[in-house]
C-alpha positions as CSV (number, residue, x, y, z in Angstrom):
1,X,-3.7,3.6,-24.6
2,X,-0.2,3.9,-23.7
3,X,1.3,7.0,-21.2
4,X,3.1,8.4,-24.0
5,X,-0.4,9.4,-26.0
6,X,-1.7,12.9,-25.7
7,X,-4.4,12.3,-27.6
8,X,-8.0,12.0,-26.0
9,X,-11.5,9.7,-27.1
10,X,-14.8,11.2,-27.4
11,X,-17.1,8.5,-25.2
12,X,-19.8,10.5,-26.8
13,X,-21.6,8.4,-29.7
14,X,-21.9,10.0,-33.1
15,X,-23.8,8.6,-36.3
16,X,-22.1,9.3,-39.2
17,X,-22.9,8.4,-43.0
18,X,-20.5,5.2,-44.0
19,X,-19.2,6.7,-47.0
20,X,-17.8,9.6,-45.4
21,X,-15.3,6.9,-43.6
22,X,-11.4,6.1,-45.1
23,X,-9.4,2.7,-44.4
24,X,-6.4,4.2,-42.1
25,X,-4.8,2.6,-39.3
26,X,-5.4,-1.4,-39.3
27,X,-2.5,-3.4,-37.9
28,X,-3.5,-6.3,-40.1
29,X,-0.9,-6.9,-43.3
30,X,-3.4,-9.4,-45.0
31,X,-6.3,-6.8,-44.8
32,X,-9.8,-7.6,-43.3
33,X,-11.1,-11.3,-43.0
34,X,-14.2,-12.0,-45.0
35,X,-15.5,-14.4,-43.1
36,X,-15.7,-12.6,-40.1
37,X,-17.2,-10.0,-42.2
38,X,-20.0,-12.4,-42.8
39,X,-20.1,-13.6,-39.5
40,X,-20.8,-10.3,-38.2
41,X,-23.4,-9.2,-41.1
42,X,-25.4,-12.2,-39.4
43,X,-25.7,-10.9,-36.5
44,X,-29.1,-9.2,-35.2
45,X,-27.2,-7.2,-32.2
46,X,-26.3,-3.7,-32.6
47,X,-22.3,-3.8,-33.1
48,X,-20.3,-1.5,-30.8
49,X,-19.2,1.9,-32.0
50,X,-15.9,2.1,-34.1
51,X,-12.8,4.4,-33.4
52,X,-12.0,7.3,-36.0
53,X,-9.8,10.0,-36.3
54,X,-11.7,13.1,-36.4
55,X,-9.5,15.6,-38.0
56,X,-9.5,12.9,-41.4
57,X,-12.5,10.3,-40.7
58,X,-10.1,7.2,-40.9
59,X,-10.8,4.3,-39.3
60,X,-8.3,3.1,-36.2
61,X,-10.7,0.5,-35.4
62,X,-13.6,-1.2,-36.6
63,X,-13.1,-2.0,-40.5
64,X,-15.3,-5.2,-40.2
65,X,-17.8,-3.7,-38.4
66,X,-18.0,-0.9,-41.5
67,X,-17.7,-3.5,-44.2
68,X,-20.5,-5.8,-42.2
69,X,-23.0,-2.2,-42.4
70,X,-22.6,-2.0,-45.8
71,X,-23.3,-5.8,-46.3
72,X,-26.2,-5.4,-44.6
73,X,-27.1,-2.6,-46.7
74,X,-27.3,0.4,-44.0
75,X,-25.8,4.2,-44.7
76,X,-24.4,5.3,-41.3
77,X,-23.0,3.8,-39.0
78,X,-21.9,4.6,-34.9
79,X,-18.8,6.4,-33.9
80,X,-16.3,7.0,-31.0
81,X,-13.9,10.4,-32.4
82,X,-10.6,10.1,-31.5
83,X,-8.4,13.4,-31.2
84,X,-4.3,13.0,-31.7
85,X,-2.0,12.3,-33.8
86,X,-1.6,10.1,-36.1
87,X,1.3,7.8,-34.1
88,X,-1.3,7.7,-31.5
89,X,-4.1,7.0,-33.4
90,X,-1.8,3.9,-34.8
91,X,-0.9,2.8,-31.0
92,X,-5.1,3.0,-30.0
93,X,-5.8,0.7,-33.2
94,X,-3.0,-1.9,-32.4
95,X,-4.5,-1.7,-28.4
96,X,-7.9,-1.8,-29.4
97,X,-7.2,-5.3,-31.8
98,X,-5.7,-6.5,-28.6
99,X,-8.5,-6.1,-26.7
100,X,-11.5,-7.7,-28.7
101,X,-12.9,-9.1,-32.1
102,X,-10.8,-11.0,-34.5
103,X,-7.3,-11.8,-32.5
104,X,-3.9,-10.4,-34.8
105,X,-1.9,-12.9,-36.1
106,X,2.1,-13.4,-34.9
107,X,3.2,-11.9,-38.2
108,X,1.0,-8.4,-37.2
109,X,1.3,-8.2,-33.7
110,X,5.4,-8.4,-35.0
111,X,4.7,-5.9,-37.4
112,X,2.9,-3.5,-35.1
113,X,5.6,-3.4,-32.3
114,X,8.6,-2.6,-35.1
115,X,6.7,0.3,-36.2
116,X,5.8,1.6,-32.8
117,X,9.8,1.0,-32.1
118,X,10.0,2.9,-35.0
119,X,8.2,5.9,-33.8
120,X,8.5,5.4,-30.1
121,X,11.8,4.0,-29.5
122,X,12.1,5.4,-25.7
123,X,9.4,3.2,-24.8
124,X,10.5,0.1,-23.0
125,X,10.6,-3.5,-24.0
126,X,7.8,-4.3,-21.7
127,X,5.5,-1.4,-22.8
128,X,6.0,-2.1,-26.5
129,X,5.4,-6.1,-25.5
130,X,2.2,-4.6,-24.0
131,X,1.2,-3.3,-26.6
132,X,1.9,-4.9,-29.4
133,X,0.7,-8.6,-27.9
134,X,4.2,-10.2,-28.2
135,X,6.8,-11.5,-25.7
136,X,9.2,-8.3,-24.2
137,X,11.9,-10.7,-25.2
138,X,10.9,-10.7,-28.6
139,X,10.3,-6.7,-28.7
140,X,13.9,-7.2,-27.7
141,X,15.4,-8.8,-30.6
142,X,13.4,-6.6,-32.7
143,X,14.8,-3.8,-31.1
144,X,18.3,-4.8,-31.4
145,X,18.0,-5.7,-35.4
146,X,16.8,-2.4,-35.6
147,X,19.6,-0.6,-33.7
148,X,22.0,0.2,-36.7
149,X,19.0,2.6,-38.0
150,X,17.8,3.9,-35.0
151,X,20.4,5.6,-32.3
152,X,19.2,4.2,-29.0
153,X,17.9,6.2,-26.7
154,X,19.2,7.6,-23.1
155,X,16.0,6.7,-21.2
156,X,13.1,4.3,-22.0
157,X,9.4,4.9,-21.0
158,X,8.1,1.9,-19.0
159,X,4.0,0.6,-18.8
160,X,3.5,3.2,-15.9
161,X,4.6,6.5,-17.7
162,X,7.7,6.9,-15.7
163,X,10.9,7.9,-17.6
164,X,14.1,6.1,-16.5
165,X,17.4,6.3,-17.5
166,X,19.2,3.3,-19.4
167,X,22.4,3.9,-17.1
168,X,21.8,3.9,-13.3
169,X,25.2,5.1,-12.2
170,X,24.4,8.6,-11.9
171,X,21.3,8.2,-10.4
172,X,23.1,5.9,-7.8
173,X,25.9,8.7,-7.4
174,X,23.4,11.2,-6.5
175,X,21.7,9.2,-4.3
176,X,25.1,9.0,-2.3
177,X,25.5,12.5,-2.5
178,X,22.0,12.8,-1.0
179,X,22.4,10.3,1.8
180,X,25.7,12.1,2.9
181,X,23.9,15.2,3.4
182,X,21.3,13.9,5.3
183,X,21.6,10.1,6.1
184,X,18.2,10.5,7.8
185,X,16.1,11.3,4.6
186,X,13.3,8.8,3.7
187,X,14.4,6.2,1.0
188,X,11.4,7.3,-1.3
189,X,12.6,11.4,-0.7
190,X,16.2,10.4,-1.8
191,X,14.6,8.3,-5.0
192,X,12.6,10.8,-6.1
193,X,15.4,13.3,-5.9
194,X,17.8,11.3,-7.4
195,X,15.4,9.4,-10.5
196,X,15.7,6.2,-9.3
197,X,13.7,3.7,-7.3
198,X,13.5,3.3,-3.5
199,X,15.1,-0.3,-3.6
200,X,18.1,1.0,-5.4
201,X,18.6,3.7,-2.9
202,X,18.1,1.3,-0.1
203,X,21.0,-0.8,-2.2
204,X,23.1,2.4,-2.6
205,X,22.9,3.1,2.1
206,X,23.9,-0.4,2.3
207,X,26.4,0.2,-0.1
208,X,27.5,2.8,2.0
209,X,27.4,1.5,5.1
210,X,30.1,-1.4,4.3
211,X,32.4,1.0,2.9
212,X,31.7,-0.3,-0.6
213,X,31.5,2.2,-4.0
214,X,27.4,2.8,-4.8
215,X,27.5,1.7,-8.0
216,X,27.9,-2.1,-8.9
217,X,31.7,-3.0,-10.5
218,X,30.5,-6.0,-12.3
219,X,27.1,-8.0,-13.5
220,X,25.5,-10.6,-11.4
221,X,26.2,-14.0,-12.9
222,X,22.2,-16.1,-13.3
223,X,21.7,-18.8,-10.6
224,X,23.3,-21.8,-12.1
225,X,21.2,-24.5,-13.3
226,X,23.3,-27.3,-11.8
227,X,21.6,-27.7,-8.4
228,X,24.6,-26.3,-6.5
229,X,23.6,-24.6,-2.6
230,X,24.9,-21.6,-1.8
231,X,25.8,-20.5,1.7
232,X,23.7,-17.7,3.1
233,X,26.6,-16.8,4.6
234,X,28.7,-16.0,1.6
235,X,27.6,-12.5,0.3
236,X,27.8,-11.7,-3.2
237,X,29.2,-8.2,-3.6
238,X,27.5,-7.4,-7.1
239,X,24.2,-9.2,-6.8
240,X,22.2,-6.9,-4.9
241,X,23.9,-3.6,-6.4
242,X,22.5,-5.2,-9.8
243,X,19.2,-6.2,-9.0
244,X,18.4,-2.8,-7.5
245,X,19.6,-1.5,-10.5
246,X,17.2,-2.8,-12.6
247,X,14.1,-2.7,-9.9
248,X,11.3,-0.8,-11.4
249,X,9.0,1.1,-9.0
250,X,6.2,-1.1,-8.1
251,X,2.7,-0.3,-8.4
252,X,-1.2,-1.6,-6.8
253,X,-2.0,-4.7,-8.0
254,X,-4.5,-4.7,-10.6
255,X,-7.3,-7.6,-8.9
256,X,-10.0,-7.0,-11.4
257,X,-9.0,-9.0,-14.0
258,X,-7.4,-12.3,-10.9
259,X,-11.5,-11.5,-10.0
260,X,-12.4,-12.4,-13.8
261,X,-9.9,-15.6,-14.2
262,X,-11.7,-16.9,-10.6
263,X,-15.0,-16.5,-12.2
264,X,-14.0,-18.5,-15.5
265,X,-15.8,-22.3,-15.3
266,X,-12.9,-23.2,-18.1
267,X,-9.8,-22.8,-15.3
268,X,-12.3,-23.3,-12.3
269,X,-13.3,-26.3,-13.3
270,X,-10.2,-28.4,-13.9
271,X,-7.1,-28.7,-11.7
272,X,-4.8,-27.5,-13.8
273,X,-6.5,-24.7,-13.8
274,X,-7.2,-24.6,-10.0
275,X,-3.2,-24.8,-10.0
276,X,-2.8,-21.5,-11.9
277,X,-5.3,-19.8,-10.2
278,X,-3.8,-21.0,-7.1
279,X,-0.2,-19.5,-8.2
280,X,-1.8,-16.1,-9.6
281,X,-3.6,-15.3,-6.2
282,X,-0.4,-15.8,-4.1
283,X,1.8,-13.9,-6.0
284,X,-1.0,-10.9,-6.0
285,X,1.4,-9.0,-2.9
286,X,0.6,-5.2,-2.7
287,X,4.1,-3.6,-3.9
288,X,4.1,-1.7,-0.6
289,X,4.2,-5.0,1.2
290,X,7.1,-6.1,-1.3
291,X,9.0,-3.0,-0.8
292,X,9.1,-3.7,2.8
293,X,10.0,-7.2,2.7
294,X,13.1,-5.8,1.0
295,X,14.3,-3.7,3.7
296,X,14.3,-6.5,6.0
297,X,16.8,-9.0,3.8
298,X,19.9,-9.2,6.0
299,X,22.9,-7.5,3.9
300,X,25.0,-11.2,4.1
301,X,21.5,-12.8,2.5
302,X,20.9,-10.1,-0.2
303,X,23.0,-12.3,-3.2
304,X,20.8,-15.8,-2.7
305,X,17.6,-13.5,-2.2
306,X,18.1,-11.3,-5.3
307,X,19.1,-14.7,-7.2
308,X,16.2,-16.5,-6.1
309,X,13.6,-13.5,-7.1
310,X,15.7,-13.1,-10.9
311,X,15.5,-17.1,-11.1
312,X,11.6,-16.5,-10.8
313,X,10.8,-13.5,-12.5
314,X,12.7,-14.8,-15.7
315,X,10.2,-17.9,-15.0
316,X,7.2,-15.3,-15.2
317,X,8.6,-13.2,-18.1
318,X,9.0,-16.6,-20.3
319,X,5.5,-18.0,-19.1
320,X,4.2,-14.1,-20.2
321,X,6.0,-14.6,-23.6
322,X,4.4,-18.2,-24.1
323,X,1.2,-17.0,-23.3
324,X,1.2,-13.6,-25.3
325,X,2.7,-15.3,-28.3
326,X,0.2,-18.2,-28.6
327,X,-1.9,-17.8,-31.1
């Protein structure tokens, strides 16, 4: 589940009698799908438990599991309780469809991340995205059609948990504030002081250091797609203000599931596949490692560098969206 559910899952295993269950919390407009149904009435296995709210007995996930028991003519059926509300309950169902059994469809996955915008509209583009299956771009544009009903918020919860404000410029103030008082304090003391990350505090002492204000006067224009070189010697004022502005703190890499993708004969076994694997395992850099390649960007190379690393993480972003919206 998401950082901003309080509610908890029994990983105990309960039996409980089928008819005592209600339809609740399905992400899927068109229902269940009978022929999965039947498809999973053939099978001999035992099914794995399904998710319900405790405090009503509705089902958050496993409707064709419950409709395959009662095809196969059994009373009760295995259970994982799930204690919370019911916005969280709705966030564990979509979460739970993500992760196994009959994929949603564009038109739910859509669905499901307007009505968690709906009820969790400090959440971030990316976490929604995360959620909900779909492309943060697209969470995005949902968001924005949605704006006349909902006021926007001042702060948006990312994937992590962390809170962070919308507008940097008074985090980036206080971080100035800080450094004049003690210009020896560590750059994560000063961050965590002031709510922003480390890499925007490190902007805001360089800032500082060439007499310039801490907060960025304008937006950094994208690198152009016309070929054009750019002189490491020409700084660009705005770009690195900007990119530290939008730097989210960065977090252990995750190399369970790069582990899985080595493993799988279907990329393994062709080159294109090699390729990606290839690509995936060198950008797989412990943030730590990042963070301090950072500090050692000269200040008259921090406008190509910050261009360069935009350029590629809008690369990643659209290859995520492609990915997550493929049906």
């Amino acid at each position: 589940m998401t950082a901003v559910s309080a509610g908890t899952l029994d990983h105990d295993i309960a039996s409980v009698p089928v008819a005592s269950l209600v339809p609740g919390y399905s992400p899927r407009l068109q229902g269940e799908d009978a022929a999965h149904v039947a498809r999973l009435a053939e099978l001999d296995e035992p099914l794995p438990p399904i998710l319900v709210e405790r405090s009503t007995m509705r089902v958050i996930d496993g409707m064709h599991r419950v409709l395959a028991a009662c095809a196969k003519g059994r009373t009760t059926i295995d259970v994982q309780f799930f204690d919370g509300a019911a916005e969280e309950a709705f966030l564990l169902a979509v979460r739970s469809n993500m992760a196994h059994g009959l994929p949603l469809s564009r038109q739910d996955r859509r669905a499901a991340a307007q009505r968690i915008l709906a009820q969790w509209s400090h959440l971030s583009d990316r976490a929604v995205a995360r959620t909900a299956g779909i492309g943060a771009k697209t969470v995005a544009a949902l968001r924005s059609a949605s704006a006349d009903a909902t006021p926007p918020p001042q702060a948006r919860r990312g994937r992590d948990g962390r809170v962070r404000p919308l507008d940097g410029t008074g985090g980036r103030r206080k971080a100035a504030e800080l450094l004049a008082q003690r210009p020896q304090a560590s750059l994560r003391e000063v961050a965590r002081q002031a709510g922003i990350s480390p890499a925007t505090v490190s902007d805001v002492r360089k800032r500082l250091a060439s007499g310039r204000s801490p907060v960025p006067e304008r937006d950094v224009p994208q690198l152009r797609a016309t070929g054009g070189t750019k002189s490491c010697a020409q700084p660009r004022d705005s770009a690195a203000g900007d990119t530290a502005g939008v730097v989210r703190p960065l977090h252990p890499v995750d190399v369970a599931p790069i582990d899985k993708l080595l493993r799988d004969p279907s990329l393994r076994h062709k080159e294109s596949g090699r390729q990606l694997l290839r690509l995936l395992q060198r950008s797989a850099m412990e943030p730590r490692d990042l963070l301090k390649m950072a500090e050692v960007v000269p200040t008259h190379c921090t406008g190509l560098v910050a261009d360069l690393a935009r350029k590629y993480a809008g690369m990643w972003a659209e290859f995520a969206r492609e990915v997550a919206e493929s049906d």
